[in-house]
NUNU-385032 format. One record per residue (C-alpha): x, y, z; residue in three letters; residue number from 1. Coordinates in steps of 0.05 Angstrom, whole numbers. Layout:
X  Y  Z  ala  NUM
...
# end
This chain:
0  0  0  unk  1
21  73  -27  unk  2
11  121  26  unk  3
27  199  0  unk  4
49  242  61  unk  5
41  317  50  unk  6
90  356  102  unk  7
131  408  98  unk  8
171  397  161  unk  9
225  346  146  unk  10
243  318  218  unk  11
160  302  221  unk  12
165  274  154  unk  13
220  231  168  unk  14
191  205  237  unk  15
121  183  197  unk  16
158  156  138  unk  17
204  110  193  unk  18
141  85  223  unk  19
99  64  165  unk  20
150  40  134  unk  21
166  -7  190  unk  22
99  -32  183  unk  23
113  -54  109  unk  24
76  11  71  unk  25
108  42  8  unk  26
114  119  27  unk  27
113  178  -21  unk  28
141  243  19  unk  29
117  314  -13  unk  30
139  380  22  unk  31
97  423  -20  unk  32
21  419  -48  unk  33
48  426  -122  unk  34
87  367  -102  unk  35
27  332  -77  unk  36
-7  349  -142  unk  37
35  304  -181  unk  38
28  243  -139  unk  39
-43  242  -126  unk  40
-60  195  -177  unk  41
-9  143  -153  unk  42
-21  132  -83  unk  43
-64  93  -42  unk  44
-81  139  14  unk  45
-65  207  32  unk  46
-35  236  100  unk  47
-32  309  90  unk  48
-20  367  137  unk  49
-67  434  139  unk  50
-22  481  123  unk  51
28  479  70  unk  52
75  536  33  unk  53
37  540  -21  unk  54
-35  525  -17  unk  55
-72  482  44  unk  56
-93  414  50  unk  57
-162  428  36  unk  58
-151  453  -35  unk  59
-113  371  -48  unk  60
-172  348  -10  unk  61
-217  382  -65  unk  62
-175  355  -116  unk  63
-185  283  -92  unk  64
-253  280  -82  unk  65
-263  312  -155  unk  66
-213  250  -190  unk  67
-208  200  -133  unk  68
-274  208  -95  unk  69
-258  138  -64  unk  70
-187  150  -39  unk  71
-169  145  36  unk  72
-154  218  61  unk  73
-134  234  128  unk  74
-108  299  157  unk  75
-52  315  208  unk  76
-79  372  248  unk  77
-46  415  299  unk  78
-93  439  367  unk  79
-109  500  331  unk  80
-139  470  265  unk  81
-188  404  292  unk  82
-242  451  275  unk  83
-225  459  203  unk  84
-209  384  196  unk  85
-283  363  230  unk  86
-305  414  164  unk  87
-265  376  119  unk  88
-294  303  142  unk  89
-361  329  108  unk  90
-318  346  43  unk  91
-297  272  37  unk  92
-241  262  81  unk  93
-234  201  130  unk  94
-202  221  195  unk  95
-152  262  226  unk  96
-101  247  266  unk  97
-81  309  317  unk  98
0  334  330  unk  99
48  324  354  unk  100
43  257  320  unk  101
65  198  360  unk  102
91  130  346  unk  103
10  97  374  unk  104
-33  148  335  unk  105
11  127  274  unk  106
2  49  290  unk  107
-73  80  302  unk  108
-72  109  226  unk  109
-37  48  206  unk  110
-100  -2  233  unk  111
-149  47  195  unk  112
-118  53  133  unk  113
-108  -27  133  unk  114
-188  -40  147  unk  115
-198  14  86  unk  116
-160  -18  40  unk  117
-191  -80  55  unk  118
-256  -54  52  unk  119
-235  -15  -10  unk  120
-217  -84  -45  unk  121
-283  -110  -22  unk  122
-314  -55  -59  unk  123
-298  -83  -119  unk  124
-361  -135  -124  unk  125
-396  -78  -113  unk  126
-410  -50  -179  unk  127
-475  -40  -213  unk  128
-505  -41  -135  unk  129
-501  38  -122  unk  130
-484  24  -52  unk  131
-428  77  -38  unk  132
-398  89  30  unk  133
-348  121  85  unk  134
-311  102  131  unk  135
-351  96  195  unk  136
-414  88  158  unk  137
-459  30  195  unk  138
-459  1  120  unk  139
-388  -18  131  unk  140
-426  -78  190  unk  141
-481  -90  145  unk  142
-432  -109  83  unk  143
-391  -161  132  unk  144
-463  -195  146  unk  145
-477  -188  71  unk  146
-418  -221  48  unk  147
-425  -280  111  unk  148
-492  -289  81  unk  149
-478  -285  10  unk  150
-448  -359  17  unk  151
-509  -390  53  unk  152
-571  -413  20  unk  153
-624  -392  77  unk  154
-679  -336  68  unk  155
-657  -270  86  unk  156
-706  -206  109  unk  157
-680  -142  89  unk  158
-705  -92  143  unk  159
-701  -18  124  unk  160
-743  40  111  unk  161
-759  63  37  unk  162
-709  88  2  unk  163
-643  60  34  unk  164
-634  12  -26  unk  165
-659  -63  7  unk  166
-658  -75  -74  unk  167
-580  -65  -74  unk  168
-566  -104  -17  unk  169
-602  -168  -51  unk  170
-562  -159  -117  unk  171
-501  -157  -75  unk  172
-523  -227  -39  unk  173
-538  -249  -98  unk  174
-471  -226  -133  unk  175
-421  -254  -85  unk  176
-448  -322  -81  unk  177
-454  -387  -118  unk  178
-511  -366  -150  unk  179
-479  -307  -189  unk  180
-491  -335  -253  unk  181
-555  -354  -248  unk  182
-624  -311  -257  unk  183
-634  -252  -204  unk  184
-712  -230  -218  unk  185
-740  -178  -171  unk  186
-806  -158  -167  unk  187
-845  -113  -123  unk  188
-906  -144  -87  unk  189
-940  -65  -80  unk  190
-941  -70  -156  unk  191
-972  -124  -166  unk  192
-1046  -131  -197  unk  193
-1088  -161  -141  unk  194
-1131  -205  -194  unk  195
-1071  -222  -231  unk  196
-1023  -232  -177  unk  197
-1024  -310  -164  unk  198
-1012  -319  -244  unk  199
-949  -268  -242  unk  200
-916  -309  -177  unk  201
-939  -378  -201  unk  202
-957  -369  -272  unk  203
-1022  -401  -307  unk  204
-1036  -447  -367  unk  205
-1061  -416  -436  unk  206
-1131  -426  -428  unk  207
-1137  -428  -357  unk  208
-1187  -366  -349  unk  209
-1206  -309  -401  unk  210
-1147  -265  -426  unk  211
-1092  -329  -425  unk  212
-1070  -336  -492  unk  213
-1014  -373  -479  unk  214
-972  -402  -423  unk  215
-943  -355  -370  unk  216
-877  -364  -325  unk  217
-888  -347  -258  unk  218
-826  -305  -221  unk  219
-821  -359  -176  unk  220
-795  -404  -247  unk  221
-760  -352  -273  unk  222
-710  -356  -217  unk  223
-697  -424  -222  unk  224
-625  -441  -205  unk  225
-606  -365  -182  unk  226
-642  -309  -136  unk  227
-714  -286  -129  unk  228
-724  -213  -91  unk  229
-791  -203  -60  unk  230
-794  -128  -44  unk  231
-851  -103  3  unk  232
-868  -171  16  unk  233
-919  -146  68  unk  234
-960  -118  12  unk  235
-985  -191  -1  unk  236
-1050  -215  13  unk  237
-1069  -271  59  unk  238
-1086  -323  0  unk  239
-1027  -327  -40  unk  240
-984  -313  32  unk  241
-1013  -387  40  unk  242
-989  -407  -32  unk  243
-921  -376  -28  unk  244
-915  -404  44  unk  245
-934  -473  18  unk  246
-883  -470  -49  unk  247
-828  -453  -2  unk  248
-842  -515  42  unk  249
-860  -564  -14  unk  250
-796  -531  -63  unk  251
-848  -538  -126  unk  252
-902  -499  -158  unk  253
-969  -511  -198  unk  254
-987  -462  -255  unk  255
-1050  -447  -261  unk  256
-1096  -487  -302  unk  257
-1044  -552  -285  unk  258
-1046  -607  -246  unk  259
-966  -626  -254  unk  260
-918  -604  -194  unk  261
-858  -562  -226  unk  262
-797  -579  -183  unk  263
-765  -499  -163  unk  264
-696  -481  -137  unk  265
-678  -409  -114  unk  266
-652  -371  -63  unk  267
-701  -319  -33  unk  268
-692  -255  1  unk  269
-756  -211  15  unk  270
-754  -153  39  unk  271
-797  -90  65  unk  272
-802  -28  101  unk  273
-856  -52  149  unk  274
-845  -90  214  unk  275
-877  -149  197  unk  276
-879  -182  267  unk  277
-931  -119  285  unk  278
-963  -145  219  unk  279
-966  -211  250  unk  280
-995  -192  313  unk  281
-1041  -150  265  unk  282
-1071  -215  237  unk  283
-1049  -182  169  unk  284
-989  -232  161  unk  285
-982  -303  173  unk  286
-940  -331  226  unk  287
-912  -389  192  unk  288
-887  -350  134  unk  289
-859  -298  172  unk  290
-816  -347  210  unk  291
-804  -383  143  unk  292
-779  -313  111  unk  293
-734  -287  174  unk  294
-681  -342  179  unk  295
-631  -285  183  unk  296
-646  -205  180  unk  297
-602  -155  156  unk  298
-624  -90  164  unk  299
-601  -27  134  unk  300
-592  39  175  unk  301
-632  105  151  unk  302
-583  158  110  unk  303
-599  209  176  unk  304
-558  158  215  unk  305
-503  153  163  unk  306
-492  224  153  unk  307
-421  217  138  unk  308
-431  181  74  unk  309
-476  241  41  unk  310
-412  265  9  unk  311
-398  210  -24  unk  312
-457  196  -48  unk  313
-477  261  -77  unk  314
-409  263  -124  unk  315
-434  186  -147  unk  316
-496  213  -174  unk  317
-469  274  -196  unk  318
-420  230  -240  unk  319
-474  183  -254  unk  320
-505  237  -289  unk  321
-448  256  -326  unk  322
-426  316  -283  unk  323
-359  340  -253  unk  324
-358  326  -175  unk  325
-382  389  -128  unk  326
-335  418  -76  unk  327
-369  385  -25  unk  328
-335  430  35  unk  329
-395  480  -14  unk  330
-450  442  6  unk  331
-515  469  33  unk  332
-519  459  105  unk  333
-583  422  95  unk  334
-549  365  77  unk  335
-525  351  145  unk  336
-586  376  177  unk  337
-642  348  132  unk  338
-675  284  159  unk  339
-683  251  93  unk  340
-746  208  111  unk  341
-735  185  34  unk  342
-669  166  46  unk  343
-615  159  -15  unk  344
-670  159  -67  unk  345
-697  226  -27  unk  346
-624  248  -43  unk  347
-612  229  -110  unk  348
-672  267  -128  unk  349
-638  327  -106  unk  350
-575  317  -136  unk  351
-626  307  -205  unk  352
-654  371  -194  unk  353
-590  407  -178  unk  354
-563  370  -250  unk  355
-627  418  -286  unk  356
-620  477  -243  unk  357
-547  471  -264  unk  358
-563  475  -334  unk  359
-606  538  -325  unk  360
-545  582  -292  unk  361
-573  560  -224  unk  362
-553  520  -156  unk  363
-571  476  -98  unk  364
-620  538  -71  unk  365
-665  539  -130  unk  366
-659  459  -131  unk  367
-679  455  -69  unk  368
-731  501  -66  unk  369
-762  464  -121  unk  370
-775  404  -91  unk  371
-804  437  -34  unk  372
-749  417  17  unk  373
-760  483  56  unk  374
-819  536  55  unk  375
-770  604  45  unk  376
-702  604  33  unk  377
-638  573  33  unk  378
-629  560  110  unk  379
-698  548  137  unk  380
-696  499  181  unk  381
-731  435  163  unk  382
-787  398  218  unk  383
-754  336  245  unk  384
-820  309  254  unk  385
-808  262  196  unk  386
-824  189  221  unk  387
-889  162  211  unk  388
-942  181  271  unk  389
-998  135  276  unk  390
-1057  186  260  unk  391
-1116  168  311  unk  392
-1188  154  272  unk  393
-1248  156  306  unk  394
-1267  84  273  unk  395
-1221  29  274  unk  396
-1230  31  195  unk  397
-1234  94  144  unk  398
-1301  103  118  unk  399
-1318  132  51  unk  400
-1337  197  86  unk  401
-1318  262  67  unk  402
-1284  275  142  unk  403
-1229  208  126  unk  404
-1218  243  61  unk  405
-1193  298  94  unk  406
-1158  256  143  unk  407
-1120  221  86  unk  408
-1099  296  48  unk  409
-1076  320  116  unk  410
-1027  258  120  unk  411
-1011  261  56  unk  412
-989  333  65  unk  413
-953  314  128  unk  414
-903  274  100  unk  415
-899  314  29  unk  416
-938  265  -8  unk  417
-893  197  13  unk  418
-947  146  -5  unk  419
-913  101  42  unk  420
-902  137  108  unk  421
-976  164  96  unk  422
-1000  90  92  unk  423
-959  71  153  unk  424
-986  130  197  unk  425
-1060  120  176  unk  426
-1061  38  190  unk  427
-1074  22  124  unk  428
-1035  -15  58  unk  429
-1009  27  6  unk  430
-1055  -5  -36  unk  431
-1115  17  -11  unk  432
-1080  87  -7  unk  433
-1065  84  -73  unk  434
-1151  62  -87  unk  435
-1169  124  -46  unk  436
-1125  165  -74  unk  437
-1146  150  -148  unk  438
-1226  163  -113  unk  439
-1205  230  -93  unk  440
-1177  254  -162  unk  441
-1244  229  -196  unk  442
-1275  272  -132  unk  443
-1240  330  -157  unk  444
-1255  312  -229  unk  445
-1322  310  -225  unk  446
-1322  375  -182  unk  447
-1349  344  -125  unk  448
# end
């Protein structure tokens, strides 16, 4: 491993070069940040001091994060400066380590910058997932248990809240185990067409009812030999919970219209942003599946707990969308304050936004603004009443009344239109959201 150390002080660049070295690292010294310039692209990790001759550490930091955005930088801070290098952790950097240096914090740095490269390397199987990360993050514990499970064949439950990318995690089980050749289908039970839904899961036989024309593969079939993904498996109803429940016990499914057995191999993972074992004690899921689908959890933290991986993430969609990376030390302080109850996808939207805005002569404000992040301003400070709140009705069950209607507008207003953290506070699916949603445009239509 390459480490680049930026100092300008030879006797302190000699003392970190004799340690690391020790240790078995390759070390670049540069005295300058013109120096440091030049060797950016060759090194593994960077070590660099505040304050240099010509320039300060913060202007290589900027130049990392714009080519390198997943390099290892760490800054060397006198007393004085910790509170410029806490501002640079939210421009991309790693850590800092605080002078005088000693021989421990360098064996300290030493421990770090081994578990980043390792992680770094293990970030290779990663691609095509969009899971991006910093050092710290709680996705660093989730991707050990990810790869652990990736090898096993049991059911796994992806616990996480919309929007934290359960959907990424399963292609990366699915990736780093046996299976990888194999079919990965996902599907998403919310999406599903409630009269059609047994023949998409277990398919049907032409002729079976009005409107088959010709046989159908269920997705249970077409993720024979590899990976099937059952997102918002809460969203399914009792009946075919008792179908899938009895396929996954009996390994074999019956189309539709058929009376032969078809033999299926998979590996499942489900996953959903509900907490199914309320759901159980709700009558609204069954038991036996639930216990069938949780062998193992792995859940994902919320982005408002991973705060530190924001930067990161905004220059991956930025480049995703074919623009340069931001100077991220720039950023809005929203980003650090915001509670993101959409999580990345709440993010990414931004960063979409910003990628117009950008194109009209504007910034983050008027992005921002736009999607109604804030009532007035850049600045304003956002509620952090964001989680769901169970809103109390008078009847256990929403009438067709026009007093639930205005129950449901209110919630959806509450949480800026989120169909799923309305659904969650009012007790109901998303489904039957979505129905009284679609009643209360053709309200509106019809000028009622």
């Amino acid at each position: 491993m390459n480490i680049l150390i930026v100092e300008d002080d030879v006797s302190t660049q000699h003392f970190i070069s004799k340690v690391l070295v020790k240790k078995g690292m390759h070390v670049t010294l540069c005295g300058t940040l013109a120096q440091a310039r030049e060797q950016i692209d060759s090194c593994d990790a960077v070590l660099c001091d505040c304050e240099l001759p010509d320039g300060t550490g913060e202007q290589l930091l900027q130049l990392a994060m714009e080519t390198r955005p997943q390099l290892g930088f760490y800054f060397a801070t006198a007393f004085g400066t910790v509170q410029r290098a806490v501002t640079a952790l939210k421009g991309g950097a790693r850590d800092f380590v605080e002078k005088p240096l000693s021989e421990a914090s360098l064996e300290a740095l030493f421990k770090t910058l081994q578990k980043s490269n390792s992680d770094f390397e293990g970030q290779t199987s990663l691609k095509n997932t969009g899971l991006v990360y910093g050092a710290g993050s709680p996705l660093e514990e989730t991707l050990k248990l990810t790869r652990v499970l990736s090898s096993k064949n049991c059911p796994v439950y992806i616990r996480g809240e919309s929007g934290t990318g359960k959907e990424c995690f399963a292609r990366l089980l699915h990736q780093l185990g046996p299976r990888e050749k194999q079919p990965f289908v996902a599907i998403n039970c919310a999406s599903l067409n409630l009269n059609l839904m047994e023949g998409e899961l277990f398919g049907y036989k032409r002729g079976a009812f009005t409107g088959a024309n010709s046989d159908r593969v269920g997705v249970l079939e077409q993720a024979e030999g590899g990976t099937l993904f059952l997102d918002e498996v809460g969203e399914l109803p009792l009946a075919i919970q008792a179908k899938l429940l009895r396929a996954l016990q009996e390994k074999s499914i019956r189309r539709i219209g058929e009376s032969q057995e078809r033999f299926i191999d998979f590996r499942l993972v489900c996953a959903t942003h509900r907490n199914l074992a309320e759901s159980v004690a709700k009558g609204e899921f069954r038991e036996d599946l639930f216990f069938r689908l949780n062998v193992m959890e792995l859940g994902i933290a919320p982005l408002r707990e991973r705060r530190m991986d924001i930067p990161l993430l905004v220059n991956h969609f930025l480049m995703s969308n074919g623009l340069p990376p931001e100077n991220l030390p720039t950023l809005p302080e929203l980003f650090f304050s915001h509670p993101f109850p959409g999580n990345v996808r709440e993010l990414k939207n931004w960063v979409d936004r910003y990628g117009v805005q950008r194109e009209l002569g504007k910034g983050w404000k008027e992005a921002l603004s736009q999607g109604q992040v804030f009532s007035s301003g850049l600045g304003t400070e956002h509620t952090t009443d964001f989680m769901p709140q169970r809103i109390e009705m008078k009847s256990p069950r929403i009438k067709d009344s026009r007093k639930s209607d205005e129950k449901i507008l209110e919630a959806l207003e509450r949480y800026s239109f989120h169909r799923e953290n309305t659904a969650e506070a009012l007790g109901m699916s998303r489904r039957a959201l979505q129905y009284r949603i679609a009643r209360l445009k053709s309200l509106v239509q019809s000028g009622l």
